[in-house]
C-alpha positions as CSV (number, residue, x, y, z in Angstrom):
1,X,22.9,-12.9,-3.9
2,X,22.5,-10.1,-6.8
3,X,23.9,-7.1,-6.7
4,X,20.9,-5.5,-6.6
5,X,19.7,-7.8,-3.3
6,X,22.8,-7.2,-1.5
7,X,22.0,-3.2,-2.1
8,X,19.0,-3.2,-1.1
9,X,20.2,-5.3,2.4
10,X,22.6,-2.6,2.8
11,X,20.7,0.6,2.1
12,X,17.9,-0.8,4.8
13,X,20.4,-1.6,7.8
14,X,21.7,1.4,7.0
15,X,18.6,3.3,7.3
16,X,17.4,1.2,10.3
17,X,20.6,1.8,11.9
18,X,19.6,5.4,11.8
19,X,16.2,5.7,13.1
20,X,16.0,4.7,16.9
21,X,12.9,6.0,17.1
22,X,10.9,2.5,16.8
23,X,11.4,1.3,20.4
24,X,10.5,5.2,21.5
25,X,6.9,4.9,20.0
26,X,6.1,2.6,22.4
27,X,4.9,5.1,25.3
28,X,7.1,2.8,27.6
29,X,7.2,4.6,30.9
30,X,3.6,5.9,31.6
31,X,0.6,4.0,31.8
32,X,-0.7,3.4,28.7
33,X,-4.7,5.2,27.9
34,X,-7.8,2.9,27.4
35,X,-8.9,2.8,24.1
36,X,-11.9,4.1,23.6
37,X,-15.4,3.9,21.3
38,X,-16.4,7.1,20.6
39,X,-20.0,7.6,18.7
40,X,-21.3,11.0,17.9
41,X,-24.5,13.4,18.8
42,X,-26.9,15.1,17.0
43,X,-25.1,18.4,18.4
44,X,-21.6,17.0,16.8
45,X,-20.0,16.1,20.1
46,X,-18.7,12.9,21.1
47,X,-20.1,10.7,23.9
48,X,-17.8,8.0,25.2
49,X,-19.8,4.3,24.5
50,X,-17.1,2.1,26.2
51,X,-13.6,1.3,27.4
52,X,-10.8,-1.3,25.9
53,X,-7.5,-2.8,26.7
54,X,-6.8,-3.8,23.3
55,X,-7.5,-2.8,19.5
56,X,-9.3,-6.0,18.3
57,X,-11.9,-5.4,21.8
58,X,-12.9,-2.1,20.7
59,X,-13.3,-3.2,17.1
60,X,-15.0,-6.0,18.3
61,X,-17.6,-3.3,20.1
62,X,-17.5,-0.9,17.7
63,X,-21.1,0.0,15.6
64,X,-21.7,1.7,12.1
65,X,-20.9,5.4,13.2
66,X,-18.9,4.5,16.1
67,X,-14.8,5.8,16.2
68,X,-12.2,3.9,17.8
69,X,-9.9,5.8,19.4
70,X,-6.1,4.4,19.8
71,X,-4.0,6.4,22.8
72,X,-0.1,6.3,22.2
73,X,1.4,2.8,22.8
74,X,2.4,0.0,21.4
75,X,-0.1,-2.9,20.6
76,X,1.3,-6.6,19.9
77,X,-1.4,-7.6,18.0
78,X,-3.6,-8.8,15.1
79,X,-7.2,-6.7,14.1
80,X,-9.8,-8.3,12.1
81,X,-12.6,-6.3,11.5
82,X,-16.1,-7.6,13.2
83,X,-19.0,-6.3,11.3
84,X,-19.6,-3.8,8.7
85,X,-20.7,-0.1,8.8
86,X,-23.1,1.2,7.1
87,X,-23.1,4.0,3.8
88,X,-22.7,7.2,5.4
89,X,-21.5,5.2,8.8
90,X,-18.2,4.2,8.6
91,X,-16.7,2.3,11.1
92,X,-13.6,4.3,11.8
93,X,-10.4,3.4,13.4
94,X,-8.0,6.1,13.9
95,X,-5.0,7.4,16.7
96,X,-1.7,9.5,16.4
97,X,1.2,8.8,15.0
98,X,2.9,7.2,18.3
99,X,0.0,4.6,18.0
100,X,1.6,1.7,16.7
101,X,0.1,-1.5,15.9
102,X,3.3,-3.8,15.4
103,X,1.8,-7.2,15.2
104,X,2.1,-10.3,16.8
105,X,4.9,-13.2,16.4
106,X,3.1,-16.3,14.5
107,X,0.4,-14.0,13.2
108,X,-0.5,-13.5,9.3
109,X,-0.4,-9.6,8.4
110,X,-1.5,-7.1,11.3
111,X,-4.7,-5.4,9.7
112,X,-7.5,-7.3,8.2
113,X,-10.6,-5.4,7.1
114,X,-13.2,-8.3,6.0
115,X,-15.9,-5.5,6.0
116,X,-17.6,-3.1,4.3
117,X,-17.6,1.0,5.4
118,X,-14.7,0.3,7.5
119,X,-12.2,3.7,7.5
120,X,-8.4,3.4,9.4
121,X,-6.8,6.7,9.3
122,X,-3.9,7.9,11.4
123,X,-1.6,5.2,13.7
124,X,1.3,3.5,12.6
125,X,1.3,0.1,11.5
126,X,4.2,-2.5,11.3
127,X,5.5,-5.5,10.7
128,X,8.4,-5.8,12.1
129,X,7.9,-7.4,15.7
130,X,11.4,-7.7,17.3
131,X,12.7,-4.2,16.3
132,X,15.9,-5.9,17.9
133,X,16.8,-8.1,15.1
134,X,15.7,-6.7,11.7
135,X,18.3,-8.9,10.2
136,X,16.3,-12.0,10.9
137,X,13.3,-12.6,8.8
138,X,11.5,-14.4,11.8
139,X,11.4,-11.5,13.5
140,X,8.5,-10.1,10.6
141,X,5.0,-11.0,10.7
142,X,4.2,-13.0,7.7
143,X,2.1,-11.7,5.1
144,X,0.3,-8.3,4.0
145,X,0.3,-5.7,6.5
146,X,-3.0,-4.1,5.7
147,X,-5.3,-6.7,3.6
148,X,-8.8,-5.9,2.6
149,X,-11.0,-8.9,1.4
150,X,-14.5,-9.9,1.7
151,X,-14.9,-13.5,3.6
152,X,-14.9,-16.5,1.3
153,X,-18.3,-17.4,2.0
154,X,-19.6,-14.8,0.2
155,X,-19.2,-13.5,-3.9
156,X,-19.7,-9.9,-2.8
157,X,-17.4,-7.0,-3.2
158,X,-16.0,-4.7,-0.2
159,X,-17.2,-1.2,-0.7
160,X,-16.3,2.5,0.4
161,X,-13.0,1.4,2.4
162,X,-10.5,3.9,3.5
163,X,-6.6,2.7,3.6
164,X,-4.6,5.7,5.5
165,X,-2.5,4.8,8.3
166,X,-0.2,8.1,9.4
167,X,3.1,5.4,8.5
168,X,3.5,2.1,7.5
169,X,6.5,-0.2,6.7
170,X,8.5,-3.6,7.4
171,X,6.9,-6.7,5.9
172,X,8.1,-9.6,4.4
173,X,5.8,-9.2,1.5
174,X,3.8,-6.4,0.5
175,X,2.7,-3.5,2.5
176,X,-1.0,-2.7,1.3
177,X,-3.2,-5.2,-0.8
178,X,-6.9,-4.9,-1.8
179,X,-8.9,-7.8,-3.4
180,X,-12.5,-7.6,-4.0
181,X,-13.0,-4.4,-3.2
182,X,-15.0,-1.6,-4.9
183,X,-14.4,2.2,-3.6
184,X,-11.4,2.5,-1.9
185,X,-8.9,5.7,-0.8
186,X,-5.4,4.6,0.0
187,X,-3.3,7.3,1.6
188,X,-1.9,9.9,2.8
189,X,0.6,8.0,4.3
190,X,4.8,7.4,5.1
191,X,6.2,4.4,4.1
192,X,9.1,4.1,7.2
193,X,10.1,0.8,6.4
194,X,10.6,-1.7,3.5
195,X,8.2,-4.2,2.2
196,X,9.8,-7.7,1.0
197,X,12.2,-8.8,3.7
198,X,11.7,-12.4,2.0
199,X,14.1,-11.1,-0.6
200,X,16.0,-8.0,1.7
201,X,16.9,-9.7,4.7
202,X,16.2,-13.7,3.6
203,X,16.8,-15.6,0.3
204,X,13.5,-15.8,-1.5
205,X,13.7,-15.7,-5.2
206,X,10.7,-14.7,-6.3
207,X,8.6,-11.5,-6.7
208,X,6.4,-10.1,-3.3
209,X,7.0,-7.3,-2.0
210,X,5.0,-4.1,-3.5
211,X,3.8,-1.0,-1.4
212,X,0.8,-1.3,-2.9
213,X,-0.6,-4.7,-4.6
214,X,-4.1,-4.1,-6.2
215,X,-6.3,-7.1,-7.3
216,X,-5.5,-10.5,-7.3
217,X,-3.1,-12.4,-9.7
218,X,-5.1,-14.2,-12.0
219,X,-2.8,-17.8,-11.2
220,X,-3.9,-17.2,-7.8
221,X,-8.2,-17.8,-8.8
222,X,-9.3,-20.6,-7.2
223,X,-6.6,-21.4,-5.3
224,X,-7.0,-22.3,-1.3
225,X,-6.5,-18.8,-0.1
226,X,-8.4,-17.1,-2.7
227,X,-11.3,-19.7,-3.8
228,X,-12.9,-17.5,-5.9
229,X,-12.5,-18.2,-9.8
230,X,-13.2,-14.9,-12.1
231,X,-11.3,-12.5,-12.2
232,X,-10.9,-10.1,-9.5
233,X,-12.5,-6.8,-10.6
234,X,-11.3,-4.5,-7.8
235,X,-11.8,-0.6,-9.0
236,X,-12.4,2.5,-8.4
237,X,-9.3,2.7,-6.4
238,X,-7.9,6.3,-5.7
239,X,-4.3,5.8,-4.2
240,X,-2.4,9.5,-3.5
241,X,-0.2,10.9,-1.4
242,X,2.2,8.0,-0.3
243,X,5.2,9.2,0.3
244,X,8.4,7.1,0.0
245,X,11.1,9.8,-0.5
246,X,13.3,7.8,2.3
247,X,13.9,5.0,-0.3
248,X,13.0,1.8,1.7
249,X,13.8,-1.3,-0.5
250,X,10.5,-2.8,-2.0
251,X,9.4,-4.7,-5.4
252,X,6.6,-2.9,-7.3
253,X,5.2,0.6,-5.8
254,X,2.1,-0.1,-7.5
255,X,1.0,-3.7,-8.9
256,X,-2.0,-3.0,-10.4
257,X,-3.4,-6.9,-11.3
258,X,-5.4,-8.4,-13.9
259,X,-9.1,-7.5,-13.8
260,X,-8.2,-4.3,-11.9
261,X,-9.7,-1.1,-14.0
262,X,-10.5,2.7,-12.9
263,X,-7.5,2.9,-10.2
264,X,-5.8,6.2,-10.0
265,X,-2.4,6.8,-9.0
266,X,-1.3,10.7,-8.0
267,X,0.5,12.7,-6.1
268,X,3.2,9.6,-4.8
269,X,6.5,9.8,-4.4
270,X,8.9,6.7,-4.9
271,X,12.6,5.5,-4.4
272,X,14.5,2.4,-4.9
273,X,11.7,0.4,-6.0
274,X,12.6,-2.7,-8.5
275,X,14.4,-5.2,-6.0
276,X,12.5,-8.0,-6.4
277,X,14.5,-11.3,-6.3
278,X,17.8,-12.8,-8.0
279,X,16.1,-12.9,-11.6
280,X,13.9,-10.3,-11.8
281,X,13.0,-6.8,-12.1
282,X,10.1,-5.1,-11.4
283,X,9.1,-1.7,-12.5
284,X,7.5,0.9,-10.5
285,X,4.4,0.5,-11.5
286,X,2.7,-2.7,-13.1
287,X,-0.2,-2.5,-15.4
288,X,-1.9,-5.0,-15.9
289,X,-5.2,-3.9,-15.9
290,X,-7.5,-1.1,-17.9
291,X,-8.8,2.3,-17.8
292,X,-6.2,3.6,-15.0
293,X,-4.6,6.5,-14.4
294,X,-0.7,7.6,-12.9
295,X,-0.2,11.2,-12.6
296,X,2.0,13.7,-11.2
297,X,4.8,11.3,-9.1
298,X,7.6,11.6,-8.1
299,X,9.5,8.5,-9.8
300,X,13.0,7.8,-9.3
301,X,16.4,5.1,-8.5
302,X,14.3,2.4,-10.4
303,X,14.9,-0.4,-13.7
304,X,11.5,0.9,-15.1
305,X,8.8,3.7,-14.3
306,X,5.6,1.7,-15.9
307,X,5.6,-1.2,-17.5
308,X,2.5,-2.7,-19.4
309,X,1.9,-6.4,-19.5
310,X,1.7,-8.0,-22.5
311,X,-2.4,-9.0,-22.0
312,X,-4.9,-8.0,-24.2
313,X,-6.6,-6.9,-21.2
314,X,-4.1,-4.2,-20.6
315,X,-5.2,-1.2,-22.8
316,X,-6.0,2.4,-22.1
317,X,-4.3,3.4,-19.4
318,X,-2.5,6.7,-19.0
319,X,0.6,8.5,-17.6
320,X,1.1,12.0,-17.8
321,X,2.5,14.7,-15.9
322,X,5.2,12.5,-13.6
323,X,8.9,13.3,-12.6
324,X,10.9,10.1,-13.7
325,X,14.4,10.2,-12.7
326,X,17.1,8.7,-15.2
327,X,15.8,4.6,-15.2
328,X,18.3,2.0,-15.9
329,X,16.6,-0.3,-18.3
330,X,13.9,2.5,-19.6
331,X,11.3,5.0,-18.7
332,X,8.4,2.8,-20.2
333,X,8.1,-1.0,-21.1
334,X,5.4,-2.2,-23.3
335,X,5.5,-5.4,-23.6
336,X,4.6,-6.4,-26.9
337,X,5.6,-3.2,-28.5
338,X,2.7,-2.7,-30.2
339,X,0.6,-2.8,-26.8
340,X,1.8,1.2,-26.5
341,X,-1.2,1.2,-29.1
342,X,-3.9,0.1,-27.2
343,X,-2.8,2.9,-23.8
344,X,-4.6,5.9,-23.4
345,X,-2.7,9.5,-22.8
346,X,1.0,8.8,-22.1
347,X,2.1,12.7,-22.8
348,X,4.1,15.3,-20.0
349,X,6.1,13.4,-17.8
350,X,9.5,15.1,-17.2
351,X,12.2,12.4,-17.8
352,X,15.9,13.4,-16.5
353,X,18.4,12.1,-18.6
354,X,16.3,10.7,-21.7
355,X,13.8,12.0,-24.0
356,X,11.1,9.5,-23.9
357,X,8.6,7.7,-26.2
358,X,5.9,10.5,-25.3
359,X,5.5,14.2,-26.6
360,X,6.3,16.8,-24.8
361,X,3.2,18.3,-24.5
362,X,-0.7,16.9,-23.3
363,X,-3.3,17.8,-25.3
364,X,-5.8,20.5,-22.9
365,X,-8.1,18.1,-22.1
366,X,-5.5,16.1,-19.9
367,X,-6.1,17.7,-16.4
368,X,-2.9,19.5,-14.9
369,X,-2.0,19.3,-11.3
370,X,-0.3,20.9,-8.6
371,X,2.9,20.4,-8.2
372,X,4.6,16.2,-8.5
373,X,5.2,14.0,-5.8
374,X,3.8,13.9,-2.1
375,X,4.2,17.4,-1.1
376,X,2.0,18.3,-4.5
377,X,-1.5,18.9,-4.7
């Protein structure tokens, strides 16, 4: 095991070790509420439209306009999305904080939206489904937590999908991935656990495990999982206010993939990312797409900030007005060199501890924000 593996396994036990609050989220020790499908009337009130003892029979139920409404508990299972909503009615899936969709055992990923107009704000979501033994990488579900992606049978793209569970954490791979989707809002939300136990706690080599992985890789086109064959052209991706100030061990915060253009990044904050495997590192964030933006985050305890692929397909991307704590390899990789060329506005960001390959200064045409980080804006 590296040196930076065997960190990262330490720093996580050590936060677990310190936050027995997982098993008290549970609502063990009252009756647990119905879950309920909510729809609204023309006077803005709410009429109750049915009763459910589980997530996925509400979602199941639920119609364009139609709220599903998770009570405090904790609910061992998988949701797949039914049907789609419709522009201007969403299907929306929301609860408090103590609402905690955990997973099942032998289940891929907890969340799957396969639908359009489909919004899940508030709950918690996570992985890990033995709380018990979060040494033991059997006790994870396998795969993506939250994964949007339109069914195979069709060469459509997902549209207007909102991403914002109240916290999220503890997945073997990553926590949040979008393919094929056009119109999405990820965040607000707490990371409280990490993302890549298949590196953490087991002995996987390679690289899986971002918070957020956008797009799809292009060696995975055509491939059994993902049969499509262009490129994935997922955009118009607004991610913001993700906060992982705790530090929980993951790869990449943000892997934005090949094909990807128009996603912005702001107002994040981010610790301890780059632990990806025995032989590599991984920066913060992954460019590897066109025409995004990362501005005012919080960046720090990582090899790189931003690196940018060497693709000709990587150009005019920007970073400006971030926080960047002292990296250990360097605040920016470009990869060729000469790909810096091809980037857009890379100006502002506040490096501790080196000077940067930027100017000090933006131009006044780059927008300025308020405040860095996940308290900003």
């Amino acid at each position: 095991m590296s040196s930076d593996t065997g960190a990262s396994r330490r720093r996580f036990l050590r936060c677990l070790a310190g936050t027995g609050a997982l098993a008290t989220l549970s609502g063990c020790g009252s009756k647990r509420e119905d879950i309920r499908v909510h729809t609204g009337t023309s006077e803005g009130e709410e009429t109750t439209v049915g009763t459910f003892e589980s997530v996925q029979a509400a979602v199941d139920a639920a119609m364009p306009g139609e709220t599903v409404r998770v009570p405090r508990g904790t609910y061992r299972e998988k949701v797949t999305t039914t049907r789609s909503g419709r522009e201007g009615d969403p299907i929306t899936v929301t609860g408090p904080e103590s609402a905690v969709v955990r997973g099942a055992r032998d289940e891929y990923g907890v969340v799957r939206i396969n639908h359009s107009h489909v919004h899940l704000r508030g709950l918690t979501v996570e992985g890990l489904v033995d709380p018990d033994a979060p040494e033991q990488l059997s006790s994870y579900v396998e795969g993506q937590l939250i994964q949007t992606r339109p069914p195979t049978s069709t060469d459509e793209y997902l549209r207007d999908i909102v991403v914002a569970p109240d916290r999220i954490g503890y997945s073997r791979a990553s926590l949040i991935g979008l393919e094929r989707t056009v119109g999405a809002v990820v965040g607000p939300t707490r990371v409280t656990g990490l993302a890549g136990a298949e590196y953490v706690v087991g002995d996987a080599r390679s690289r899986n495990g971002e918070l957020l992985y956008i797009g799809t890789a292009d060696t995975n086109l055509g491939s059994s999982w993902h049969p499509w064959t262009e490129l994935d052209r997922t955009r118009n991706v607004r991610i913001h206010h993700v906060d992982n100030s705790g530090g929980h061990a993951h790869g990449e915060a943000v892997d934005l993939k090949e094909g990807t253009r128009n996603v912005t990044v702001e107002y994040v904050t981010d610790r301890n990312a780059g632990h990806v495997g025995i032989d590599e590192v991984a920066p913060t964030i992954g460019f590897k797409g066109r025409d995004s933006t990362v501005r005012w985050c919080d960046i720090a305890e990582t090899p790189v900030a931003a690196e940018f692929a060497p693709s000709r397909r990587v150009t005019g991307n920007d970073v400006y007005g971030c926080r960047i704590g002292d990296t250990d390899v360097s605040p920016f990789v470009f990869e060729p060199p000469s790909t810096s060329e091809r980037q857009g506005r890379i100006c502002g960001n506040r490096i501790a501890g080196r000077d940067g390959p930027q100017e000090s200064g933006c131009p006044s045409s780059v927008p300025t924000g308020e405040g860095v980080g996940h308290d900003g804006g």
